[in-house]
C-alpha positions as CSV (number, residue, x, y, z in Angstrom):
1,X,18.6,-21.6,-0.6
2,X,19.5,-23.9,2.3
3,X,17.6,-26.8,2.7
4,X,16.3,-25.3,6.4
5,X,15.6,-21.9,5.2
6,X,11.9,-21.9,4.6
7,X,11.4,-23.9,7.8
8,X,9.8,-21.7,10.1
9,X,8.1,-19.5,7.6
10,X,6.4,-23.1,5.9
11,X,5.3,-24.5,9.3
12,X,3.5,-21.2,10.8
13,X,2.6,-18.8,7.7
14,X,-1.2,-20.1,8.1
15,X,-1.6,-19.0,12.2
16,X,1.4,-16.2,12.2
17,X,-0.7,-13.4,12.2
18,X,-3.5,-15.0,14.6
19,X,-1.0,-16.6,17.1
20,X,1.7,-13.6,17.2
21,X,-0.2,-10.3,15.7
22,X,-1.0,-9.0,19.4
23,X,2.5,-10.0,20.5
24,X,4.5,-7.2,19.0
25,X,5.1,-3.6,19.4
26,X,4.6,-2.9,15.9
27,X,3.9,1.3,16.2
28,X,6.7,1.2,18.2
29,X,8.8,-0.5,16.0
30,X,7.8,1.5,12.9
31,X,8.4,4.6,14.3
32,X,12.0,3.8,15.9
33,X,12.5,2.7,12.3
34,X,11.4,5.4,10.4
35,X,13.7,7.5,12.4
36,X,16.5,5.7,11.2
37,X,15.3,5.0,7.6
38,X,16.7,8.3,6.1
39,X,15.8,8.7,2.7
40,X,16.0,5.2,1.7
41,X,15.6,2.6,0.9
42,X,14.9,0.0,3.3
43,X,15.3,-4.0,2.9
44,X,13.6,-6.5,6.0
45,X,15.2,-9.5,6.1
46,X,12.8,-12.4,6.6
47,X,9.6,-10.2,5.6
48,X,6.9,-12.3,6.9
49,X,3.2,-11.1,6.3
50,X,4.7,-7.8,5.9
51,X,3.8,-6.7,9.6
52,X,6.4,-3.9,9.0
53,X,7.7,-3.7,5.8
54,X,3.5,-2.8,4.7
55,X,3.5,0.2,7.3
56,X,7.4,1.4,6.0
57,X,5.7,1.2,2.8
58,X,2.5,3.3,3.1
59,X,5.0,5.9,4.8
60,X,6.6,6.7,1.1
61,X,9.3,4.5,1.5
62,X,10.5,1.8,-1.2
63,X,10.5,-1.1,0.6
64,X,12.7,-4.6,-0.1
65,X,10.9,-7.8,1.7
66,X,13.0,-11.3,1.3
67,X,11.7,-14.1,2.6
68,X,12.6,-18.3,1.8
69,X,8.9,-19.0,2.5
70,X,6.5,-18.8,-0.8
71,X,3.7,-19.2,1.9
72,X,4.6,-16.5,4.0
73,X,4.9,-14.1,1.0
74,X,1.1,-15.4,-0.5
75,X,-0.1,-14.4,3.0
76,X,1.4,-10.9,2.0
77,X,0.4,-10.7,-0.9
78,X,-3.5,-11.2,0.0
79,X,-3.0,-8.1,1.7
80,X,-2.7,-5.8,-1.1
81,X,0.1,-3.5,-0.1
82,X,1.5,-0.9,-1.7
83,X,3.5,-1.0,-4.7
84,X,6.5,0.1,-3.5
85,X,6.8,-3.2,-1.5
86,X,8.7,-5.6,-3.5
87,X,8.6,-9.3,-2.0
88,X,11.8,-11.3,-3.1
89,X,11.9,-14.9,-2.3
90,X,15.2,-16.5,-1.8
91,X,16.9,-17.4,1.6
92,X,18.2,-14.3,3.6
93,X,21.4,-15.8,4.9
94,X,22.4,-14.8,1.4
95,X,20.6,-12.2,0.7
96,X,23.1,-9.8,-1.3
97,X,22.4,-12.7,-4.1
98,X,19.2,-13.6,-4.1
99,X,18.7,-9.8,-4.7
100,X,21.2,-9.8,-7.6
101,X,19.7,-12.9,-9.1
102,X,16.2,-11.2,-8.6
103,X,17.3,-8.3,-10.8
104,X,19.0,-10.5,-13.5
105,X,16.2,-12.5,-14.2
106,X,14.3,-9.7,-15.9
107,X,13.8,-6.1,-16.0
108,X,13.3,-5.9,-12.0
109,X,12.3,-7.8,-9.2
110,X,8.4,-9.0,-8.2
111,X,6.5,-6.8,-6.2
112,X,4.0,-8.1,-3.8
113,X,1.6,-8.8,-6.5
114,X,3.2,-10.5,-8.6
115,X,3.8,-8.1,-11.3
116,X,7.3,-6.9,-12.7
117,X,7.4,-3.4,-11.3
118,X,10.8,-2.3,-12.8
119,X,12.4,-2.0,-10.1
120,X,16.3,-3.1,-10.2
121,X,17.4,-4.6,-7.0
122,X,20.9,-5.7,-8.2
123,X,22.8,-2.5,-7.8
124,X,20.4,-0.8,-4.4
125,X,22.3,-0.1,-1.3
126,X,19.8,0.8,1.6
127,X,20.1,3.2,4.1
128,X,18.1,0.6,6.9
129,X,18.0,-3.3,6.5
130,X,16.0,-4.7,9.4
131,X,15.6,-8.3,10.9
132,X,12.8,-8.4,13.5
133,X,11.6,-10.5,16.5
134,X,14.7,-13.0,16.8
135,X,14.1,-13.8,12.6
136,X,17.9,-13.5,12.7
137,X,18.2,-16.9,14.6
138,X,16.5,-18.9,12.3
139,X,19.5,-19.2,10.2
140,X,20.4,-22.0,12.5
141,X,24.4,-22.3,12.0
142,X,27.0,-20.1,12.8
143,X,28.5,-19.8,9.0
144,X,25.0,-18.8,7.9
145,X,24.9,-16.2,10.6
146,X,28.5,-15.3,9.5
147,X,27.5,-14.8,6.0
148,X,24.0,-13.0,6.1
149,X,26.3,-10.4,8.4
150,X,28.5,-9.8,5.5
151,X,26.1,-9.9,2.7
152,X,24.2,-7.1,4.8
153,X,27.2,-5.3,5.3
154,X,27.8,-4.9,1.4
155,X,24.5,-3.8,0.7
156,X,24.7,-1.1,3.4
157,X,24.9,2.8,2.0
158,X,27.7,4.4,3.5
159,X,25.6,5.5,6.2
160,X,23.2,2.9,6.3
161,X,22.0,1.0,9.6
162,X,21.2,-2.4,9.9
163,X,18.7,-3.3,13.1
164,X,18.7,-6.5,14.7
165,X,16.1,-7.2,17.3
166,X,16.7,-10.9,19.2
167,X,15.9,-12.3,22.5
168,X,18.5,-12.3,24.9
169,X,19.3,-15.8,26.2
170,X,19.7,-17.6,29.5
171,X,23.2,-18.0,30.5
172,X,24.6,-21.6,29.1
173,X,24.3,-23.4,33.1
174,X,20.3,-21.9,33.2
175,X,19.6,-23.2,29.7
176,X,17.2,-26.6,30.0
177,X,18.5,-28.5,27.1
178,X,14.9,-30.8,26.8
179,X,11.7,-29.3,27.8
180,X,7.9,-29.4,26.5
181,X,5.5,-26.9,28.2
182,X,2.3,-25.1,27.6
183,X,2.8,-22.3,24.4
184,X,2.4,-18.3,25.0
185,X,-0.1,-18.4,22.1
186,X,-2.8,-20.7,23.9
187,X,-5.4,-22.7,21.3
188,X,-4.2,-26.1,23.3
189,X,-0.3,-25.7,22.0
190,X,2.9,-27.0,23.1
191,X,5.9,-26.6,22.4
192,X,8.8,-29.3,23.1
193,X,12.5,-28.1,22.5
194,X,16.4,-29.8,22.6
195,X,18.8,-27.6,22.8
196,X,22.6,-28.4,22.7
197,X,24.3,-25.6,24.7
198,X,27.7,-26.5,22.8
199,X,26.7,-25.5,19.2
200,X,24.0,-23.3,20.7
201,X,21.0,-24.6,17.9
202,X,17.8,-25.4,19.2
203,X,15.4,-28.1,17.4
204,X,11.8,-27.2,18.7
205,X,8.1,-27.9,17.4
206,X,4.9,-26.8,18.3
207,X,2.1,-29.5,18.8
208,X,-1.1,-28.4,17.7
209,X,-4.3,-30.3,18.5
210,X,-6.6,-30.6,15.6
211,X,-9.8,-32.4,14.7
212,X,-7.6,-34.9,12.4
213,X,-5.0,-35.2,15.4
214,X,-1.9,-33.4,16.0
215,X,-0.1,-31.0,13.8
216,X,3.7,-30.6,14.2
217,X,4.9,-27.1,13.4
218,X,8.9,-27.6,13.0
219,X,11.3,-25.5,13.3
220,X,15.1,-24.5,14.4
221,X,17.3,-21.7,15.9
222,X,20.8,-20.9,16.9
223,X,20.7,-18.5,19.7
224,X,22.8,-15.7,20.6
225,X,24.2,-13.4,23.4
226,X,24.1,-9.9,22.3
227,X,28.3,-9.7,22.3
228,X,28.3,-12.7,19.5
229,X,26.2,-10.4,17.3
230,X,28.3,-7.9,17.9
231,X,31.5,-10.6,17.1
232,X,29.5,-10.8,13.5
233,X,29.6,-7.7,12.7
234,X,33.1,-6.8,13.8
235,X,34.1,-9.3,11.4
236,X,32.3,-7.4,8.9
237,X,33.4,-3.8,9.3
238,X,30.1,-2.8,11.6
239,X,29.8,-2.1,14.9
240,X,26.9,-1.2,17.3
241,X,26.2,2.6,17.8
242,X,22.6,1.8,19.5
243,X,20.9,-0.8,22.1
244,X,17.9,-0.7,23.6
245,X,15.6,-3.2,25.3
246,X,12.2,-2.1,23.5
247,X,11.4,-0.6,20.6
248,X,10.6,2.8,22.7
249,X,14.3,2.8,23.4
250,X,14.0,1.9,26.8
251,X,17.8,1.1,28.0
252,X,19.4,-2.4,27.9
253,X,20.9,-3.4,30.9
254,X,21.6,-6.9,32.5
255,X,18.2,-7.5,33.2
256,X,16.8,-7.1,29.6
257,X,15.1,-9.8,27.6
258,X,14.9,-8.9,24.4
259,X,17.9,-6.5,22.4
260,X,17.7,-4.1,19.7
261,X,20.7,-3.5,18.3
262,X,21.8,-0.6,15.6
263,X,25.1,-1.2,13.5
264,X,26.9,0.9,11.4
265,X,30.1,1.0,9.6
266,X,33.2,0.9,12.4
């Protein structure tokens, strides 16, 4: 895996679910995506804690989590889901073969416990791959963006979706390329950014105040306007056939925030 990939996940397994948990519309989200999910099954790229691949899950579905962050998927894991989760770690920017190389290493891949479930990853299409909450971004150049598009695209069924939900950013003169302010997640944090608008790849940590002294949480992005995902996927055979501003498919306009975007096969 890259040398960046298990950046984020590393720096903000331990306070993920206490700092962001109220943050999302997650029974929005897992009932937009079970309308697209088909039969099955579904892969989340960059599964986290397993905020929605664990719900997926419990609703009958086999489920595919990949993550580059061993300490994301222990925090998981300590939640017991169910065992048609299987947690793969491996960096998701090439996730086509860090699912192969699961599969070849024995009989099937991990589940979320641990355990060899027999499950064979190496030849499974899926009929939904997801990347949530701006997860996307964290593969912080444009070949890696490039190149997870692609590897999704081949592991796509013929009628299979792949959901990408990203903020929408400022417009390149609006963008303030050094900045440290007050954090949305409160406990005393602060977050202090660069950004260079050119390769649009954003260096950022979060300051933490602790007994000990300050903890720096590190991590990196590279930002994009909704038409460069779309550029990514045209160069991929996929094109969008959805976008919404919310997960309750409210409609994306110029004033939107945040995109959700559904591609399919052009």
């Amino acid at each position: 895996m890259t040398d960046d990939a298990a950046l984020y996940g590393d720096s903000f397994a331990d306070v993920y679910d206490e700092w962001y948990g109220d943050m999302f519309d997650t029974e929005g989200a897992v009932q937009a995506l079970l309308e697209l999910a088909g039969s099955g099954p579904i892969c989340e790229l960059g599964v986290g804690t397993g905020r929605l691949a664990i719900p997926l899950a419990a609703a009958g579905f086999d489920v595919v989590g990949i993550d580059a962050s061993a300490a994301m998927l222990e925090r998981l894991a300590a939640k017991e889901p169910p065992a048609s989760l299987t947690a793969v770690l491996g960096d998701m920017g090439s996730v086509a073969e860090v699912l192969a190389a699961s599969a070849s290493e024995g009989d099937g891949a991990k589940n979320s416990d641990g355990d060899c479930d027999g499950h064979s990853v190496q030849q499974q299409r899926f009929t939904l791959i997801i990347c949530a909450f701006n997860t996307f971004l964290n593969l912080a150049s444009e070949e890696a963006q490039q190149r997870c598009m692609g590897q999704v695209a081949s592991l796509l069924t013929e009628n299979g979706v792949f959901v990408v939900e990203s903020v929408v950013p400022a417009e390149p003169e609006e963008i303030v390329t050094e900045s440290l302010d007050e954090s949305s997640v409160g406990h005393g944090v602060t977050v202090r950014t660069s950004t260079d608008v050119h390769s649009q790849i954003i260096r950022g940590e979060h300051l933490e105040p602790t007994a000990t002294g300050t903890r720096r949480r590190p991590w990196a992005a590279r930002y994009l306007r909704p038409e460069q995902f779309d550029g990514l996927a045209s160069h991929v055979g996929l094109a969008p056939i959805e976008r919404w501003s919310s997960w309750r498919r409210e409609p994306f306009d110029g004033d939107s925030l945040t995109h959700i975007t559904v591609y399919a096969r052009a």
